[in-house]
N, C-alpha and C positions, 0 to 999 in steps of 0.2 A: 670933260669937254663935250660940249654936245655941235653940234654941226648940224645948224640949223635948215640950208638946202635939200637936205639928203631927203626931209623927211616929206616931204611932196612928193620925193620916187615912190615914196610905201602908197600912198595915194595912185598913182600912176599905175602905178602894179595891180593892186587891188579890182580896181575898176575894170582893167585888164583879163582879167582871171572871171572875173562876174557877166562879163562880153563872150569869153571864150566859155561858158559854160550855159549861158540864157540868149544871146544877143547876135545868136549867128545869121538868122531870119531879119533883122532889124538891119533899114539904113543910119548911118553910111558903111557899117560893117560886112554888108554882105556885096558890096562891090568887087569885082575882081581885082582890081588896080592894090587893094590893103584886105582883101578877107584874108588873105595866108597868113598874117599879122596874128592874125586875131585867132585863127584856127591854129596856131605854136604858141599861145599865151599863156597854157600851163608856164612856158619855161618863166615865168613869172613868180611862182613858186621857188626857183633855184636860186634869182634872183635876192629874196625873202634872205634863204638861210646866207645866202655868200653875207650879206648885208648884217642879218644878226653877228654873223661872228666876227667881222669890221666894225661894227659897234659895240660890241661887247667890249674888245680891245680898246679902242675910244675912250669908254666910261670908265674903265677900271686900270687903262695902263698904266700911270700915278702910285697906284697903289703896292705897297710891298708883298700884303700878302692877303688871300680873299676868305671870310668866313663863312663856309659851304651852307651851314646856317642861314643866314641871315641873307644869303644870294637866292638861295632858292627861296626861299621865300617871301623876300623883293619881286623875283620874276614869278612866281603863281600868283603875286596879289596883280600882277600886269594882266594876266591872261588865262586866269582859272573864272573869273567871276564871269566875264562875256563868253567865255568859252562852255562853261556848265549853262546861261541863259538860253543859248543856241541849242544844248541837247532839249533844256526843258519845254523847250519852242518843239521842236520837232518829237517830242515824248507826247506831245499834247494830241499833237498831227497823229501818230501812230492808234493813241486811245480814241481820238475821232474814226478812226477807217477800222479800228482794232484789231489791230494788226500789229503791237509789240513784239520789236525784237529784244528779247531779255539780256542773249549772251551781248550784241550788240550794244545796249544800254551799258550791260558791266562794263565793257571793253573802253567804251567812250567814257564813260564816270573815271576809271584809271587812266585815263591816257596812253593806253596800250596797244590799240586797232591798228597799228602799221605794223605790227610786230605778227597778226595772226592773216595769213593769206586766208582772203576767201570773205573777210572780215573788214578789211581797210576802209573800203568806203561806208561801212554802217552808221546808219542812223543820219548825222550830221557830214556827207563825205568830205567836205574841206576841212574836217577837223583830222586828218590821217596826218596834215603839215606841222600840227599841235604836237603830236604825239612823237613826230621825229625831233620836233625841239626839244621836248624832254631830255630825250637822252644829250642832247648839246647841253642842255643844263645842268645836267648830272654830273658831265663830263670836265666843264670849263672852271672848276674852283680847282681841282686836283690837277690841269692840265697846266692854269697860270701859278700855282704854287710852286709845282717840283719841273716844269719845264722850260715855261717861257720865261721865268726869273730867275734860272739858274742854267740855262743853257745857252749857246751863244745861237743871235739869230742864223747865221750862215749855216749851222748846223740844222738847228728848226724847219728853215727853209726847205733842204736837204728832204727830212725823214716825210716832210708833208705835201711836198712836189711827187715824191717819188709814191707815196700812198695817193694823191690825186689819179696819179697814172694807171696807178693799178687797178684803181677805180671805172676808170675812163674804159682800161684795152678789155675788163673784166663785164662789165656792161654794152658796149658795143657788138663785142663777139656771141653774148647769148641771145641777144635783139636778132644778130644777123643770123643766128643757125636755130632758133625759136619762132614758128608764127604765133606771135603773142594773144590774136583770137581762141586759139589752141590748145594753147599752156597757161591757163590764167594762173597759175599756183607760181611757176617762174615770173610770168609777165607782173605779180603781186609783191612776189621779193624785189626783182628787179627795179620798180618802180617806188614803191614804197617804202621797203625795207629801211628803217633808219639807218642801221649800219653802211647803206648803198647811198646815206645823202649825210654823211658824218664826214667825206672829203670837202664837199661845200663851206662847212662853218668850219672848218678849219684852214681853208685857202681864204676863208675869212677874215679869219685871228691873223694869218701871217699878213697879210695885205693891211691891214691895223698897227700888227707891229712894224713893219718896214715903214709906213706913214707915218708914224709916232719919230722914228729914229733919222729919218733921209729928206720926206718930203712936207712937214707939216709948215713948216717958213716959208716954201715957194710956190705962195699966193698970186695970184695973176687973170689976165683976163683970156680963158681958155674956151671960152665959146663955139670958136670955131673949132674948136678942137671935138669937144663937146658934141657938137652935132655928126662930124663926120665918125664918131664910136657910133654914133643910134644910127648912122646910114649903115655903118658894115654890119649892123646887129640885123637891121631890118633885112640886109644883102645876106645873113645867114639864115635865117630863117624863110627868106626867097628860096635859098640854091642849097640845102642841108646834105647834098652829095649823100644819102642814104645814111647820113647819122641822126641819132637820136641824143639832142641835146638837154632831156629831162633828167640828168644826173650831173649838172655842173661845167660840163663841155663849155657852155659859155660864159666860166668864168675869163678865157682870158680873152675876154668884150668887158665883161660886166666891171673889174675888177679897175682895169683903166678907166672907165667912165665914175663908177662911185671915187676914184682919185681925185680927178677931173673936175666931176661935179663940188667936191668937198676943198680943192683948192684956188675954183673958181671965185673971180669977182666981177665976173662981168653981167649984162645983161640977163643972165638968164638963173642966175645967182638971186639977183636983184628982184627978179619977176617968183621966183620959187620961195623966196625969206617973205611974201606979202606975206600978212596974218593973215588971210582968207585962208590960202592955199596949204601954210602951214600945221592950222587946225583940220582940213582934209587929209593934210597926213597924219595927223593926231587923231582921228578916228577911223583910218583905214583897218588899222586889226579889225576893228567891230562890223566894216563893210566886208570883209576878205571871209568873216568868221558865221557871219548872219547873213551870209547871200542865200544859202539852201532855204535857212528855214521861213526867212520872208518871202522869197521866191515862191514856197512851198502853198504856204497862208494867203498870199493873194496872189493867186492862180492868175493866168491870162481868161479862164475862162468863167473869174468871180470880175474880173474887168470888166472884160464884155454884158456879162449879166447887169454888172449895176450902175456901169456909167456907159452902158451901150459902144464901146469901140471895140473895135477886132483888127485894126493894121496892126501889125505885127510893131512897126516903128515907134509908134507912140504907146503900145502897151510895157513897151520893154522900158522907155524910160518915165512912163510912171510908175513903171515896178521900181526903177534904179531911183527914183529921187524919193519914192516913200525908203528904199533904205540908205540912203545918205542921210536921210532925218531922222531915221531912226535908228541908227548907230552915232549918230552924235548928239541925240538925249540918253541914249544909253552912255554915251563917254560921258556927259557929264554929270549924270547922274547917279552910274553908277561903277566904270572904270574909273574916276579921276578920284571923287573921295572914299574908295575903296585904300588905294595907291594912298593919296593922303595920309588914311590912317594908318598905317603900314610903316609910313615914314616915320610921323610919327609915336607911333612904339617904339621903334628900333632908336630914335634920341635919346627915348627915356630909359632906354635897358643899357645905353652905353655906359653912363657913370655908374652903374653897379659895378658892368662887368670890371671897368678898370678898379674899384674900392677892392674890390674883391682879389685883383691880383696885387 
């Protein structure tokens, strides 16, 4: 089952995160009335995983039992090939200024940089949210075998509310008794740490399975509904009462709203299923994952040199529309029939395996 509005949020998101990282100098971002917006748009990122593990559920809940095989390596053909073009993008950068980082490079070729403080943001730094998916991936073929198919959800519910939390009072309290300027080596776990964003994709999965089992029939026009979730999200990230929502805290915003959105058929359903919009969400991984290294290659100040402009406003989204174009020749060149062939193989390996058994 694929759910087709959702995928304009990856889009929404994306763009989001590329603003909150290059676009804080640029109108209409640096207004007062919505700059705080845009300065809390990491939680965009949180967003990401809540969403993988709601769609992971989605795709596979059908299914009896999943081939740890044949899953991972579905999801590498999704996001190893733009994800390794990203390091080679910026490996290039590094031998131009010469200045490789080598451990850095290893750490990024494995996908392991969230895992070493001091290390996370090397080389490609959006690629540290790669590296926490890993371990979601590693995790979700053992978790939907021997748990989510053979345990009842009320109990599931149970063990992954209660680890959300622990999550939640376990991060909050070293925020507040850490100045995270201070402690980079905490402030690296804490943020990073996959283990510290593994409650996400799992309040994920259960929000997946409870929509699979209660709510996937009651279809409707939620619109309004719809809007006032993104006013209280915008009214949390106004008034954050000194918490730090980069570990999941706003799933319980996010979690009603991708409901919402996924049981919607109203207006805004309607405007997010355009095919325009849709293919923006279909190449937001490549926007979210290639922001560094395009940002990097064409500087604000190789703009200025060679088509003479310096407002900060129009540099920023000629840097953003050279990479909305250039992550969707890259999807279609070379995420889509990557994925393609991927598929299919895995047709042509199935009738052995069944001969075989």
């Amino acid at each position: 089952m694929r759910i087709e509005q959702l995928t304009f949020t990856r889009f929404l998101a994306a763009v989001s995160v590329v603003v909150f990282h290059y676009g804080g100098k640029s109108f209409p971002f640096k207004n007062d009335s919505i700059a705080f917006i845009f300065r809390n748009a990491d939680v965009c990122v949180s967003y990401f995983f809540i969403l993988s593990g709601f769609v992971m559920i989605i795709a596979y809940g059908n299914k009896t039992i999943i081939s740890a095989g044949d899953y991972l390596r579905n999801r590498m053909a999704r996001i190893y090939p733009v994800y390794f073009l990203a390091i080679l993008m910026m490996l290039l950068l590094q031998f131009r200024e010469k200045n490789i980082d080598y451990s850095g490079l290893f750490l990024n070729i494995f996908m392991i940089q969230a895992w070493v403080p001091g290390k996370v943001l090397s080389l490609n730094p959006p690629g540290w949210s790669l590296s926490v998916e890993l371990l979601f991936y590693a995790i979700f073929p053992f978790a939907f075998n021997t748990i989510f198919k053979k345990v009842t959800l009320r109990q599931i519910a149970v063990y992954i509310i209660l680890f959300w939390l622990l999550t939640q009072v376990i991060f909050q309290l070293f925020f507040f008794l850490y100045d995270e300027n201070q402690f980079t080596v905490v402030k690296d776990i804490l943020k990073y740490n996959p283990l510290m964003h593994l409650n996400e994709f799992l309040v994920g999965n259960l929000a997946g399975l409870f929509f699979i089992k209660s709510l996937k029939e009651k279809k409707g026009n939620y619109d309004f509904i719809i809007v006032i979730l993104a006013a209280l999200l915008i009214l949390a990230l106004k008034f954050p009462f000194g918490l730090n929502f980069h570990d999941g805290l706003l799933s319980v915003l996010f979690i009603p709203l991708i409901f919402f959105i996924s049981l919607n058929d109203g207006m805004i359903t309607k405007l997010f299923r355009n095919r325009i919009f849709v293919f923006l969400g279909e190449i937001s991984f490549g926007i979210y994952i290639l922001q560094h290294p395009v940002y990097s290659l064409i500087s604000a100040y190789s703009v200025n040199k060679y088509l003479h402009l310096n407002d900060p406003t129009i540099v920023f989204f000629i840097r953003l529309l050279i990479l909305i174009v250039f992550s969707a020749v890259v999807y279609k060149y070379l995420e889509k029939p990557i994925q393609n062939k991927i598929k299919t193989l895995n047709k042509a390996v199935l009738p052995v395996k069944s001969e075989s058994l």
